[in-house]
N, C-alpha and C positions, 0 to 999 in steps of 0.2 A: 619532495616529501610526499610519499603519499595520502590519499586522501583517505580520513576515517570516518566511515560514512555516518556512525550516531553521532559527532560531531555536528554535522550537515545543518543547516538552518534549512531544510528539503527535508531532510528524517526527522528533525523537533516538529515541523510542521505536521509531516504526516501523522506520526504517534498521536500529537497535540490533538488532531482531528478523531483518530480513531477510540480516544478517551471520553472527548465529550460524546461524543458517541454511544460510549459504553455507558455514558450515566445514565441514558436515556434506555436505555435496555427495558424497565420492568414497567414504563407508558405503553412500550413499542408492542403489541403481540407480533408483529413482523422487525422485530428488531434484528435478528440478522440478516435479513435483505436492507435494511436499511444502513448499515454497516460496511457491504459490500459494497452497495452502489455510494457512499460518502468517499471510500478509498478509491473507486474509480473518478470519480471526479475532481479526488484530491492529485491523484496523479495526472489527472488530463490539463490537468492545470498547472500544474508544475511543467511538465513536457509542453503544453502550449508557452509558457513564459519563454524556456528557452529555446523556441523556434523549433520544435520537434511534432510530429504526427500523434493522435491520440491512439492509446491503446484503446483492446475490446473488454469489456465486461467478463467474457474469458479468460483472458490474460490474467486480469486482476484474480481471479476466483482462483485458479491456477496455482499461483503463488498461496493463496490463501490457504489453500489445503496442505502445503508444507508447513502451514505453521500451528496447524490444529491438531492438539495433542502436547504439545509443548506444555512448558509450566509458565514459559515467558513467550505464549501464546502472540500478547499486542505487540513485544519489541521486536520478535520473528515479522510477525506479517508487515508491520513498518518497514521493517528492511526489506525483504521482499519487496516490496511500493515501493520504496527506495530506490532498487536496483533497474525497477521499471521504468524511474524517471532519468534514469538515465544512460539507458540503452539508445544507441539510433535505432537498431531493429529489432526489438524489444521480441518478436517471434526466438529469434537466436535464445530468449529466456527460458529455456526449455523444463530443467527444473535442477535441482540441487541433489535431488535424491542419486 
C-alpha cells in the first residue's frame, strides 16, 4: 500500500512545527527567517532519526519557494519538508515545477 505522506506522523510533525511558528509571526520582525531555519532543523532531525545526512539551508528554501503563492502556502511547504526527509539524496529534489 502506498504510503500517504499527510498521513505521516513526519508531515503532522513538520506542519505542527511550521504553525507554531506562524503564531509567532507578529513578535518576530524577522519572522520569516525564523521559519525557514525551524523547517530546516525540523527536517534535519527527522533525517537524523532515520540514520540519513542532513540537508542545506538551500535545500529547505528551495522547496519553499514552490510553495509561496499557493493558498495552502503551510501544507505545500510541509510536504515539500516532507519529501526532503525522505529522500537518501535529497540533491535529486530538484523541484516540482
Amino acid at each position: 500500500m502506498p504510503v500517504v505522506p499527510t498521513k505521516t506522523p513526519e508531515y503532522k510533525r513538520i506542519l505542527d512545527r511550521l504553525r507554531k511558528e506562524a503564531e509567532l509571526r507578529k513578535s518576530r520582525p524577522n519572522w520569516i527567517e525564523m521559519e525557514q531555519k525551524a523547517m530546516h532543523e525540523e527536517v534535519n532531525t527527522i533525517r537524523a532519526e532515520a540514520g540519513k545526512g542532513p540537508v542545506s539551508l538551500y535545500q529547505v528554501l528551495r522547496v519553499e519557494a514552490l510553495a509561496v503563492g499557493h493558498s495552502d502556502y503551510a501544507h505545500k511547504f510541509a510536504f515539500y519538508c516532507w519529501e526532503l526527509t525522505q529522500e537518501e539524496d535529497p540533491e535529486r529534489h530538484a523541484c516540482h515545477g
